[in-house]
N, C-alpha and C positions, 0 to 999 in steps of 0.2 A: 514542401518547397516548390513542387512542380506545378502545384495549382495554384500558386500567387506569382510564378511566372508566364502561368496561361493568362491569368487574371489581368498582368500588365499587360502582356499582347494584344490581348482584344482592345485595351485600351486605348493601345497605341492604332491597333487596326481601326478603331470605332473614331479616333480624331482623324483620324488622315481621312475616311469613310465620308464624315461630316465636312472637311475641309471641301473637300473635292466637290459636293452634292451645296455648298454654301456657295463654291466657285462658279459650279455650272449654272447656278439658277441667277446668280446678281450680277459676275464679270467681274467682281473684287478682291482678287486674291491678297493680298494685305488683311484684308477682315477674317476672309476665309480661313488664314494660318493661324491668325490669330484666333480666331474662334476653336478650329481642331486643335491647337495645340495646347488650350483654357484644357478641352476636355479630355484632351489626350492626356494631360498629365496629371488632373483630378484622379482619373480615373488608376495609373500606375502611382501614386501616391498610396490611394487606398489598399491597393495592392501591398506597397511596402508596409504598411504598418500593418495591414493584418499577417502579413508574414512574420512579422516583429512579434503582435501580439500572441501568435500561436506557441512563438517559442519561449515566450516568457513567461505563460502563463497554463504550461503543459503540468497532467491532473500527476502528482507525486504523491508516495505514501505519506507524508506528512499534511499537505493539502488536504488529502482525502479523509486522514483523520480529523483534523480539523472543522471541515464541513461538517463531518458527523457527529463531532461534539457541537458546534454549535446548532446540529438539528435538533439533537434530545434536549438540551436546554431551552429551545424554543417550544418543542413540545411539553415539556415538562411545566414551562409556564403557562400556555395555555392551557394544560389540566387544571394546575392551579387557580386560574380566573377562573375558570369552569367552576371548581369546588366551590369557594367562594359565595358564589351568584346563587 
């Protein structure tokens, strides 16, 4: 959790960064906010879903047997083509 809340910080660090440096070089701050705040929030969005996705998709014994039955079955059919051929 504490890395998809670093992940939004920088976020939120990295639009304000870009608003300010979009400010200083045109004099438009209207574009400017709206420019940092496109990527400010891109950027904490991403954040929330991978935080989303880490918790929903965390490796459980059932998972993990799962994967491994469907490895040996994949293996098992590749021997088979093998044989086969």
């Amino acid at each position: 959790m504490k890395r998809w809340i670093a992940v939004g910080g920088v976020g939120v660090g990295c639009g304000g960064l870009l608003a300010w440096m979009f400010w200083a070089l045109s004099g438009n701050a209207v574009a400017a906010l709206v420019i940092g705040a496109a990527v400010g929030s891109i950027l904490v969005v991403l954040a929330v879903a991978g935080g989303r996705y880490n918790r929903t998709y965390q490796l459980t014994a059932d998972r993990r047997a799962a994967a491994l039955a469907k490895r040996e079955r994949v293996r098992k059919a590749i021997e088979d083509t093998h044989r086969r051929q």
